[in-house]
C-alpha positions as CSV (number, residue, x, y, z in Angstrom):
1,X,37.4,-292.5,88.8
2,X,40.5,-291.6,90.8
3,X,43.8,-289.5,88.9
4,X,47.3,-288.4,89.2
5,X,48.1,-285.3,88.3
6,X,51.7,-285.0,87.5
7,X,52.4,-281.1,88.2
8,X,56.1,-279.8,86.4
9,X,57.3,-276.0,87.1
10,X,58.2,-275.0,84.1
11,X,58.7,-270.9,84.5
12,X,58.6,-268.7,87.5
13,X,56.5,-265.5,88.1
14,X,58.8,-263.8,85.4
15,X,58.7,-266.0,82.7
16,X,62.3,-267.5,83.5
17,X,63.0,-271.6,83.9
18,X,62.5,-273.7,86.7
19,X,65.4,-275.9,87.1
20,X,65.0,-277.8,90.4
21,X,64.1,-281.5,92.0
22,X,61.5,-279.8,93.7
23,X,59.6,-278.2,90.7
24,X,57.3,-281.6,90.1
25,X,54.3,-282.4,92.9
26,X,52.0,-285.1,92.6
27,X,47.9,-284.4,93.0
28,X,44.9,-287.1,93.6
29,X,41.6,-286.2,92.5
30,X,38.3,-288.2,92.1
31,X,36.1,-287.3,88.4
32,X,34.6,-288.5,85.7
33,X,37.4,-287.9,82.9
34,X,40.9,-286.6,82.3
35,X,39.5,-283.5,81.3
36,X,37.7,-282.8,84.6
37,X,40.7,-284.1,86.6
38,X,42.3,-281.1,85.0
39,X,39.4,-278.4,85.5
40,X,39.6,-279.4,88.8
41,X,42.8,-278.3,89.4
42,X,42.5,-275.4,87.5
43,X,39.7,-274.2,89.8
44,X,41.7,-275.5,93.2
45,X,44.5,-273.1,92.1
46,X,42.6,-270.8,90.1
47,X,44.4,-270.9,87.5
48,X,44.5,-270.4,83.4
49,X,44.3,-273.0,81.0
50,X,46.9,-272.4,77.8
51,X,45.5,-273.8,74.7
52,X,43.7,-277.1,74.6
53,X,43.3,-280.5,76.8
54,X,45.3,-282.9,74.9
55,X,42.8,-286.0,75.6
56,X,44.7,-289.6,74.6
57,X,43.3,-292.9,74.7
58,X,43.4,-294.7,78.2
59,X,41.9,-291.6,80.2
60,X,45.1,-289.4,79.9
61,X,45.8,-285.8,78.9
62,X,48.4,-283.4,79.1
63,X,47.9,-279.7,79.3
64,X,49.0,-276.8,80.6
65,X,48.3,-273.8,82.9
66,X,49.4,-270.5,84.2
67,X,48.6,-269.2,87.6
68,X,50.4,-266.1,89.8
69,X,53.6,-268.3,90.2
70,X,54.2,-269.3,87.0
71,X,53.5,-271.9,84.2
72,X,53.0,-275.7,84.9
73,X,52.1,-278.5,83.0
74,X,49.8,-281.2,83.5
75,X,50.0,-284.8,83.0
76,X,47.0,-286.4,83.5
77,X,46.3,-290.4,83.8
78,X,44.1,-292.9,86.0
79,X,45.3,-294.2,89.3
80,X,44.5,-296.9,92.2
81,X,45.9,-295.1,94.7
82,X,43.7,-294.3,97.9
83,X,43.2,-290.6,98.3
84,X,45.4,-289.3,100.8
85,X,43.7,-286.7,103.5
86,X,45.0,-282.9,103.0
């Protein structure tokens, strides 16, 4: 199953807000659930997961991570996109 993953900045390296257009970025990625859509990103950017997957019905989930440049949160849902090559 393909997903979006909705990426929001939400603090810097330092712990202070990210207030900008440019803090949200869009990902495609191909797995079997919500949940691994999200492990997959965490390994990509290896990065931490804080606290739980939130899993809600319809394949979605929000959660969110922390990596060198900051904290980010995840929403997660199903897509029908094509994947776009990187």
């Amino acid at each position: 199953m393909r997903f979006t993953i909705e990426q929001r900045h939400l603090t810097d390296s330092s712990g202070k807000p990210v207030i900008s257009t440019s803090s949200v970025s869009f990902h495609v990625v191909d797995a079997e659930s919500a949940d691994e859509a999200v492990r997959l990103l965490i390994k990509r950017d290896n990065a931490e997961l804080m606290g739980d997957i939130m899993k809600f019905p319809g394949f979605h989930a929000v959660a969110t991570i922390k990596t060198s440049g900051g904290v980010f949160t995840l929403q997660v849902g199903p897509t029908s996109q094509s994947r776009v090559p990187v």
